[in-house]
ChimeraX commands (.cxc) that place a marker at each C-alpha (Angstrom):
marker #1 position -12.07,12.25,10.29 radius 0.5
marker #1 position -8.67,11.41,12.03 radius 0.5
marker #1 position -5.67,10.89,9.78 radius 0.5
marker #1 position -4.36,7.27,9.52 radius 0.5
marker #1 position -1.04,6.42,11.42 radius 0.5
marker #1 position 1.03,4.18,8.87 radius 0.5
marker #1 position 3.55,2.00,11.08 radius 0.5
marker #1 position 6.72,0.23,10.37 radius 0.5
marker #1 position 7.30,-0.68,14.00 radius 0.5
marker #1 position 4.64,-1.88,16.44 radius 0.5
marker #1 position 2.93,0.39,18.35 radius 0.5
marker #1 position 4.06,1.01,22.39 radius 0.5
marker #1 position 0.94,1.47,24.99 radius 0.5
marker #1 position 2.03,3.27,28.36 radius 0.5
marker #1 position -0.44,2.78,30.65 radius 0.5
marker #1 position -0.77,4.89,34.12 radius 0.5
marker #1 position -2.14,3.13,37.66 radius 0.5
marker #1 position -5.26,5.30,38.12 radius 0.5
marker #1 position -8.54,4.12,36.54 radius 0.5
marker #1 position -10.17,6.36,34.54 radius 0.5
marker #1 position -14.02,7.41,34.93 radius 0.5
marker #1 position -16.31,9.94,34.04 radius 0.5
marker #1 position -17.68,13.42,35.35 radius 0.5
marker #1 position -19.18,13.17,38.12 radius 0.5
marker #1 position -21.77,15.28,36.02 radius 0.5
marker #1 position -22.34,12.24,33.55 radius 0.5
marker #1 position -21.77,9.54,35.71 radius 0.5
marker #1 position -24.66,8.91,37.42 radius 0.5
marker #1 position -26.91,9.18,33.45 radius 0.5
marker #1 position -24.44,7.07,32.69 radius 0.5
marker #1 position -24.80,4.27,35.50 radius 0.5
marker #1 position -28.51,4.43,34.84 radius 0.5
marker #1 position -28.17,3.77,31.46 radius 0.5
marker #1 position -25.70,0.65,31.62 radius 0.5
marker #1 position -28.60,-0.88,34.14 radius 0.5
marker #1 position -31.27,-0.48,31.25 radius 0.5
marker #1 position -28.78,-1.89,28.67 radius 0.5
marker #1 position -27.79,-5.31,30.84 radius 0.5
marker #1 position -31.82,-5.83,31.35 radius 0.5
marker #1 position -32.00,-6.36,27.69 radius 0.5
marker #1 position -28.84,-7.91,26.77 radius 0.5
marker #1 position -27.64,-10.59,29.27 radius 0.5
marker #1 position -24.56,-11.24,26.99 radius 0.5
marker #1 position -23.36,-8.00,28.39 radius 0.5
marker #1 position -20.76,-7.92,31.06 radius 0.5
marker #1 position -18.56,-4.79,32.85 radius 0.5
marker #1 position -15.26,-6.24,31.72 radius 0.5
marker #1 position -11.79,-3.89,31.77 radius 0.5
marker #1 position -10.34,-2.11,28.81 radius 0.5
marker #1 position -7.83,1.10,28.46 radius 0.5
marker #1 position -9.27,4.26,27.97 radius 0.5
marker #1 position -6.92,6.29,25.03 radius 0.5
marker #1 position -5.91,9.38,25.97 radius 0.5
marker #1 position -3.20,10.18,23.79 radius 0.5
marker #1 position -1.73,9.26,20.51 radius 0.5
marker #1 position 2.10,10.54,19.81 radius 0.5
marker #1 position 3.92,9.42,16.96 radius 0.5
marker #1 position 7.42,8.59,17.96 radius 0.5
marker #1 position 9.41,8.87,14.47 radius 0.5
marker #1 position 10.88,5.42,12.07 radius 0.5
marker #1 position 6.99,4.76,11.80 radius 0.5
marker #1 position 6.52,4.40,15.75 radius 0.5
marker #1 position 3.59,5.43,17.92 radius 0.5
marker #1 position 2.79,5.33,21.69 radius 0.5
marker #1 position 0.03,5.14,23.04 radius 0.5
marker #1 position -0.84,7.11,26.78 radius 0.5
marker #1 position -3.75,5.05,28.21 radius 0.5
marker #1 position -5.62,4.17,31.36 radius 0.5
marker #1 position -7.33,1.56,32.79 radius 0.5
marker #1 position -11.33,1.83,32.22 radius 0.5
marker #1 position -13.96,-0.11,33.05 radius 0.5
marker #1 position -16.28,-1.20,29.93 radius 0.5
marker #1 position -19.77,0.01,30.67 radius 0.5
marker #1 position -18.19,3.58,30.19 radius 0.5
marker #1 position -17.78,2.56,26.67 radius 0.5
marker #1 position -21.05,0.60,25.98 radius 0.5
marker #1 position -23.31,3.31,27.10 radius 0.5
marker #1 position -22.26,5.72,23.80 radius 0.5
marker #1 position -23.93,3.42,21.93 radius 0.5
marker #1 position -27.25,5.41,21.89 radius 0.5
marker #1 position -26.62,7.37,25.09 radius 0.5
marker #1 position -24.63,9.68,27.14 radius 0.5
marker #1 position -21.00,10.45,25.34 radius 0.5
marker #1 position -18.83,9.66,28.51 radius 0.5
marker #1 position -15.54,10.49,26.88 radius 0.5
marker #1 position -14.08,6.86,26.80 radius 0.5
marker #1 position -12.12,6.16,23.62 radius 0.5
marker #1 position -10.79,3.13,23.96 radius 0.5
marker #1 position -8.15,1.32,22.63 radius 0.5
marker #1 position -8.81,-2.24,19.64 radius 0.5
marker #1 position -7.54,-4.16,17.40 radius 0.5
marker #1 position -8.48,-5.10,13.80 radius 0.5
marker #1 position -6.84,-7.61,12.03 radius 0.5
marker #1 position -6.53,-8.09,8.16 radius 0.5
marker #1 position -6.82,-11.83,8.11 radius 0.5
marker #1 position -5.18,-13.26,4.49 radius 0.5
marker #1 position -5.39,-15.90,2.42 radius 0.5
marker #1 position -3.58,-15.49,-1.03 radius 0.5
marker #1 position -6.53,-13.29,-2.87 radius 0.5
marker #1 position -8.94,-13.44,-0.11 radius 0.5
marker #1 position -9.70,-11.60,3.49 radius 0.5
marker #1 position -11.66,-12.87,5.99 radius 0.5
marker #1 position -14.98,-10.97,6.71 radius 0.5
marker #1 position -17.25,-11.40,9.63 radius 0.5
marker #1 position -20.86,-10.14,10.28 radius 0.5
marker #1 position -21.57,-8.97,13.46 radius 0.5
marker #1 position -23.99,-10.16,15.38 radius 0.5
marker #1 position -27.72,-8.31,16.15 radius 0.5
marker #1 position -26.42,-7.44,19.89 radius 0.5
marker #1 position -23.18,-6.10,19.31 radius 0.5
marker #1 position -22.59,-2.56,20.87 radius 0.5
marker #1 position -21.25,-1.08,17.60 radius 0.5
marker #1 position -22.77,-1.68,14.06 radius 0.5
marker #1 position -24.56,-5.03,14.81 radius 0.5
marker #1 position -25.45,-6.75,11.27 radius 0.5
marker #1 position -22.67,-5.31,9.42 radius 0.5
marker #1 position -19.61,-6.61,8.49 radius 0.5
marker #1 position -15.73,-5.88,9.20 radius 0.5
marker #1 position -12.48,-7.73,8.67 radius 0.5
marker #1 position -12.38,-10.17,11.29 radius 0.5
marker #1 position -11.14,-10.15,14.09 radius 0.5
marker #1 position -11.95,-7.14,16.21 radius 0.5
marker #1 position -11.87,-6.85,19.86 radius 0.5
marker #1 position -9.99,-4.71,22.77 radius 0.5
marker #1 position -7.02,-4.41,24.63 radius 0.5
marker #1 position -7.23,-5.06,27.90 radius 0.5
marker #1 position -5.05,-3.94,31.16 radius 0.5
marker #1 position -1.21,-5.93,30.84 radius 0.5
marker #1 position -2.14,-6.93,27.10 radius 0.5
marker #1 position 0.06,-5.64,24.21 radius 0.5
marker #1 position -2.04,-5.26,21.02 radius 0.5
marker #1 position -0.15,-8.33,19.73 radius 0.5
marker #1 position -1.53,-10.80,22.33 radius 0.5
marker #1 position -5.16,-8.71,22.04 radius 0.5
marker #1 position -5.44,-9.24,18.21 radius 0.5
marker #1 position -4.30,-12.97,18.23 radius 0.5
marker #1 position -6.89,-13.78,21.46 radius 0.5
marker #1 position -9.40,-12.26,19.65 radius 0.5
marker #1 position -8.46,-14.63,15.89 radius 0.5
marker #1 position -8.51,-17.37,18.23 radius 0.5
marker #1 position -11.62,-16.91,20.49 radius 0.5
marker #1 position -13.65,-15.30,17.26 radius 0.5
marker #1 position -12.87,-17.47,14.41 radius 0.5
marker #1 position -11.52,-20.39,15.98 radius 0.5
marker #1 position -7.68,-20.02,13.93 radius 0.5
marker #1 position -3.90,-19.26,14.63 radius 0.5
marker #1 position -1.34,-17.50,12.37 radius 0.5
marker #1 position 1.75,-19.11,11.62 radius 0.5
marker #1 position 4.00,-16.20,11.62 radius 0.5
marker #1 position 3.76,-12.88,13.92 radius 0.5
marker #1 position 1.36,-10.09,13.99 radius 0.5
marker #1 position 2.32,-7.21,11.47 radius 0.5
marker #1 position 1.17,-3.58,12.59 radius 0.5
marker #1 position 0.07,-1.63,9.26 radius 0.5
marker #1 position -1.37,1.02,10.84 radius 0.5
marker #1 position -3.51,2.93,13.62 radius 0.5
marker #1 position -6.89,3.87,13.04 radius 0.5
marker #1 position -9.65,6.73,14.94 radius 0.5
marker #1 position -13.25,4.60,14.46 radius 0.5
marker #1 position -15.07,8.14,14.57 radius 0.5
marker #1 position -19.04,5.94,14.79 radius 0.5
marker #1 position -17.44,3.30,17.28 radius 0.5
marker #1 position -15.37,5.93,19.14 radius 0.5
marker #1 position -12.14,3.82,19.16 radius 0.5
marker #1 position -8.61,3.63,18.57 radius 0.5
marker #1 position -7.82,0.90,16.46 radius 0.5
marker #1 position -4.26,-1.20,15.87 radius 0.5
marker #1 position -4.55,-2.31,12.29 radius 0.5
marker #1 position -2.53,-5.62,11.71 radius 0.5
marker #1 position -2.30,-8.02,8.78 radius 0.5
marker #1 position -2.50,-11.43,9.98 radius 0.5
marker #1 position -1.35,-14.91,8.52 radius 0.5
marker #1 position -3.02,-18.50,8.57 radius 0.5
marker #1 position -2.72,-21.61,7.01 radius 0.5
marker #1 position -3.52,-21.74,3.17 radius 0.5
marker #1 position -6.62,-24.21,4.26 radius 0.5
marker #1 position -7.73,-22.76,7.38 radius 0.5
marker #1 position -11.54,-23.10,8.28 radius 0.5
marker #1 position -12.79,-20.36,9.96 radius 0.5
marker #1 position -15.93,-21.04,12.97 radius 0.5
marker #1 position -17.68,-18.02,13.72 radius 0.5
marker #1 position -18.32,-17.27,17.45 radius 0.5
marker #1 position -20.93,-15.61,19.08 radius 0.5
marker #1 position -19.53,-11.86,18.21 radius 0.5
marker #1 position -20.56,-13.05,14.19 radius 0.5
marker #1 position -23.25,-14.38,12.74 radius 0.5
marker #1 position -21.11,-15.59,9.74 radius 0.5
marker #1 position -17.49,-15.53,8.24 radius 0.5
marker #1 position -16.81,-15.73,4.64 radius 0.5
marker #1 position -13.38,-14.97,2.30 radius 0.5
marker #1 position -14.24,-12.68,0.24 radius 0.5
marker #1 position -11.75,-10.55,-2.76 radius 0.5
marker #1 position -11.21,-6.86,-2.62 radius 0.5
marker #1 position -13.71,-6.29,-5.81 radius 0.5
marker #1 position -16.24,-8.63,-4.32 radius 0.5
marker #1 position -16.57,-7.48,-0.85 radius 0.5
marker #1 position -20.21,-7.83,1.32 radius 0.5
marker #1 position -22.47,-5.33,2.13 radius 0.5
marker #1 position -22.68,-2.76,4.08 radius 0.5
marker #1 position -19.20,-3.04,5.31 radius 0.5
marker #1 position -18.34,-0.87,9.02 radius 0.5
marker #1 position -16.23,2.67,8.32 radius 0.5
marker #1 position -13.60,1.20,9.80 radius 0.5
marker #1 position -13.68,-2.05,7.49 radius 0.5
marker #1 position -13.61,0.52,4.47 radius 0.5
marker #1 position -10.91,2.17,5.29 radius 0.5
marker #1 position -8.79,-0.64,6.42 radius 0.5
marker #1 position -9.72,-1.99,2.74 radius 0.5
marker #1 position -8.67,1.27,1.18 radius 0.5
marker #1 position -5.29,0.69,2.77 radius 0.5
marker #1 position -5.06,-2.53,0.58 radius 0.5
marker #1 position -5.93,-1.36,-2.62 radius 0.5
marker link #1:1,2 radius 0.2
marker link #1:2,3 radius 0.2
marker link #1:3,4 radius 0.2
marker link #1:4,5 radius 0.2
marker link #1:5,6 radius 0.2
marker link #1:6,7 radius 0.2
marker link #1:7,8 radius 0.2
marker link #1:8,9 radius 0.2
marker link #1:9,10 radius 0.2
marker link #1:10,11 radius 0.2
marker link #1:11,12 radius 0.2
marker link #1:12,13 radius 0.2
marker link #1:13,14 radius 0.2
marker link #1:14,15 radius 0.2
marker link #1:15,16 radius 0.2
marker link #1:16,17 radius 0.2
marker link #1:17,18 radius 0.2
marker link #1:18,19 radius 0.2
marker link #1:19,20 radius 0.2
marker link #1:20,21 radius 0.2
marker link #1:21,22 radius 0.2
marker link #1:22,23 radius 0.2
marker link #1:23,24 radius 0.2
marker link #1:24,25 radius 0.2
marker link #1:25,26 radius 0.2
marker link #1:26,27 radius 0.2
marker link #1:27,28 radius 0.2
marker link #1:28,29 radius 0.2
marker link #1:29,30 radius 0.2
marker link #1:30,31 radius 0.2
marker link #1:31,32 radius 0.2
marker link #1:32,33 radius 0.2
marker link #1:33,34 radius 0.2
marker link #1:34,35 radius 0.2
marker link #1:35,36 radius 0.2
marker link #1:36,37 radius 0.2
marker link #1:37,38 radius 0.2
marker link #1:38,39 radius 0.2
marker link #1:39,40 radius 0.2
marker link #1:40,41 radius 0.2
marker link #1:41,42 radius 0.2
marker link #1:42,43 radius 0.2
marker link #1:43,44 radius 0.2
marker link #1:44,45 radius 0.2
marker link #1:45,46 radius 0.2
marker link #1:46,47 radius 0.2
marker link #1:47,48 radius 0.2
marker link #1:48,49 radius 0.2
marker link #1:49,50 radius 0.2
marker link #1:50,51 radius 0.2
marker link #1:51,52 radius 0.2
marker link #1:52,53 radius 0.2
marker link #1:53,54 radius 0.2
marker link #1:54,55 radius 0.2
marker link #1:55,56 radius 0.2
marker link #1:56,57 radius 0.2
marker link #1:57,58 radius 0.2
marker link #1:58,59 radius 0.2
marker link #1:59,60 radius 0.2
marker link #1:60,61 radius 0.2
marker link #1:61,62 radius 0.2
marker link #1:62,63 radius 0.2
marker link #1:63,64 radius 0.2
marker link #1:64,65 radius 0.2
marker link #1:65,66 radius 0.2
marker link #1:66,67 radius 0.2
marker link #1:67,68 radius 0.2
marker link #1:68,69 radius 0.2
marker link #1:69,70 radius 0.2
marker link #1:70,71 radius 0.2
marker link #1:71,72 radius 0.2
marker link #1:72,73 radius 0.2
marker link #1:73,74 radius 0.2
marker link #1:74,75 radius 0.2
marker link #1:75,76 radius 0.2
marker link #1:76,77 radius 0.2
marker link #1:77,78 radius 0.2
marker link #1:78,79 radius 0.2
marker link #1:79,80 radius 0.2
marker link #1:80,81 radius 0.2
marker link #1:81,82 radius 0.2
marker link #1:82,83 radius 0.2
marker link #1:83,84 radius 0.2
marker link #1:84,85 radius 0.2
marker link #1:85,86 radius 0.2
marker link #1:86,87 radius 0.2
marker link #1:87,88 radius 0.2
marker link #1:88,89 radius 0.2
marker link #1:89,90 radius 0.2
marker link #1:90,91 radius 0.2
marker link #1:91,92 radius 0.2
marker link #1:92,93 radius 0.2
marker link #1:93,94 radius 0.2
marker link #1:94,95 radius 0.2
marker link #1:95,96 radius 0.2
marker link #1:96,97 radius 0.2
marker link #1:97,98 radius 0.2
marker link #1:98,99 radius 0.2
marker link #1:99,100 radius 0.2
marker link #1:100,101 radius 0.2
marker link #1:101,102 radius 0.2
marker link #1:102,103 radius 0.2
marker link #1:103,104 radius 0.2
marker link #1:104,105 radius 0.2
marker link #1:105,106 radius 0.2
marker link #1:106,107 radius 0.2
marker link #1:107,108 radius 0.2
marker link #1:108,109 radius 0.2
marker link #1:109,110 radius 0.2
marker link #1:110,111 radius 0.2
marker link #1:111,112 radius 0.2
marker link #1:112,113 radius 0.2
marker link #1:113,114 radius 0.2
marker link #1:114,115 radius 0.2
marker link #1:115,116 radius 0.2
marker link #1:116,117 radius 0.2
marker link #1:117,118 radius 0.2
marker link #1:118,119 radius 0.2
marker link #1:119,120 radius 0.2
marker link #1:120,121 radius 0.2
marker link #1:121,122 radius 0.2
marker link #1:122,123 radius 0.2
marker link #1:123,124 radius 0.2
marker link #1:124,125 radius 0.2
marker link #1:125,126 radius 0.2
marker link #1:126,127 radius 0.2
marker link #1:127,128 radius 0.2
marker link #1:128,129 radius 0.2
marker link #1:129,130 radius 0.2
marker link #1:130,131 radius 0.2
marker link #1:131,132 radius 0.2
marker link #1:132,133 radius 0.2
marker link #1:133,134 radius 0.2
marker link #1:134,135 radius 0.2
marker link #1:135,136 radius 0.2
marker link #1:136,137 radius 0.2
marker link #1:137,138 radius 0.2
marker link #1:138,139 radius 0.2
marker link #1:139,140 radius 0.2
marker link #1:140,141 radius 0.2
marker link #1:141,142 radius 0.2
marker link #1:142,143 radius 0.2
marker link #1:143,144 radius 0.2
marker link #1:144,145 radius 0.2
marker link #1:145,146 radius 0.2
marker link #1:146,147 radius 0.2
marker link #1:147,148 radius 0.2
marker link #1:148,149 radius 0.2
marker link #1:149,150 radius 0.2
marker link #1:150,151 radius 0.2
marker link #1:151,152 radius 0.2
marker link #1:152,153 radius 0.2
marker link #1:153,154 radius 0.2
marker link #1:154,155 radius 0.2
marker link #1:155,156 radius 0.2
marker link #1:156,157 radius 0.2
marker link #1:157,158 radius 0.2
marker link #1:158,159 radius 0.2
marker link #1:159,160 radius 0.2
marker link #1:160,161 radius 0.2
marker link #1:161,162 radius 0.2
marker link #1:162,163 radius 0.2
marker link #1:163,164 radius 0.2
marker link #1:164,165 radius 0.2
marker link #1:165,166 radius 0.2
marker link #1:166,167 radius 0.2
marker link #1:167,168 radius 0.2
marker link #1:168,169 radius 0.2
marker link #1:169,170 radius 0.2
marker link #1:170,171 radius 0.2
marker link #1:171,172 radius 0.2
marker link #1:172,173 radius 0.2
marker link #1:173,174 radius 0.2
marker link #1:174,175 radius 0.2
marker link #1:175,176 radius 0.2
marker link #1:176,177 radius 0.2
marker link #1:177,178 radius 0.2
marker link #1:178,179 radius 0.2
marker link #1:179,180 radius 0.2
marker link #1:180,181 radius 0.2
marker link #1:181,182 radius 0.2
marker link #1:182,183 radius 0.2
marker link #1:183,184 radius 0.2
marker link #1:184,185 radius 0.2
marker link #1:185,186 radius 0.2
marker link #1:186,187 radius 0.2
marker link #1:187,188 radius 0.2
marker link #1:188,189 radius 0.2
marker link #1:189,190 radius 0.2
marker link #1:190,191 radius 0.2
marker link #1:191,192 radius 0.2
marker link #1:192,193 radius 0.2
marker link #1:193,194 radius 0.2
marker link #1:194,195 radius 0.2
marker link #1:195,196 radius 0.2
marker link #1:196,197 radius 0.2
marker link #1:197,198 radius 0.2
marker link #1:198,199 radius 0.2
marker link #1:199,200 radius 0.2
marker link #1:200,201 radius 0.2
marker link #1:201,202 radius 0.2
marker link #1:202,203 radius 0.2
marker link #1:203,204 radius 0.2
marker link #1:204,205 radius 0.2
marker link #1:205,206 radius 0.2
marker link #1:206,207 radius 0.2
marker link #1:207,208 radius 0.2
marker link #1:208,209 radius 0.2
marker link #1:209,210 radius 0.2
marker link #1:210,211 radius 0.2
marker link #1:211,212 radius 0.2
view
């Protein structure tokens, strides 16, 4: 299992012009296997996302990421079939309120552990999006809130199931917000650190490790 990245700054993401694909000698498995996976999900769509390919830590609690753009069927497919050698790059956030953290359970037809739950939100970084614009999309579009003060980077994560790199930031709302799930989860709850649902994602484990 990777080693966790603790940060004090926010992370930096260099990204290069080329897009990055597969072997040609997994490509065409690959291709085959996205056209099986959109027949039986149509909530699937070949969206963009950067494709890790390094992770250097730059010193004062810094890290920068080398990336590429990447089309997102290159991911999907690792679900259950060819490994293509996309890892790319997410967010998490560690949504508070006093005591509690928000916790969302994903949905049947996710990619990635579908019926389990992780903090919410969770969702990737796409071509000219810094992690801080990703992770506060993905609190709006998922669970329908805002923060009221700026994104705090705690840490970078390797999801070794999902196959991800992972920007771990605490997040702030309103003392009253009312979260509204979205189609990524089937529900969101609060929930304390001793009291937390079952079965939680690897990743939502060790992010809650980090806490206690």
């Amino acid at each position: 299992m990777h080693s966790v990245i603790h940060l004090r700054r926010p992370a930096i993401v260099q990204v290069s012009g080329e897009p990055w694909v597969p072997e040609d000698a997994i490509r065409e498995q690959a291709e085959q296997r996205w056209d099986v996976m959109c027949a039986a999900n149509s909530k699937l769509f070949d969206g963009a996302l950067l494709h890790v390919v390094g992770v250097d830590r730059t010193g004062c609690g810094g890290a920068t990421f080398q990336a590429m753009p990447c089309a997102f069927k290159w991911y999907a497919v690792q679900a259950d079939g060819p490994d293509c050698g996309c890892r790319p790059l997410g967010v998490k956030g560690l949504v508070r309120r006093g005591e509690h953290i928000l916790m969302g359970q994903r949905a049947s037809w996710t990619t990635f552990h579908g019926g389990d739950w992780e903090c919410a939100p969770s969702g990737g970084v796409e071509p000219g999006q810094t992690p801080e614009a990703a992770v506060e999309k993905e609190l709006q579009e998922e669970t329908g809130l805002s923060i009221n003060e700026p994104p705090h980077a705690r840490a970078i994560l390797f999801d070794d199931t999902a196959l991800s790199w992972e920007v771990v930031f605490e997040l702030s709302v309103a003392n009253d917000a009312r979260p509204i799930a979205a189609a990524e989860y089937e529900s969101l709850h609060w929930h304390t650190i001793t009291q937390m649902p079952q079965p939680l994602t690897p990743t939502a484990q060790r992010m809650l490790a980090m806490l206690a």
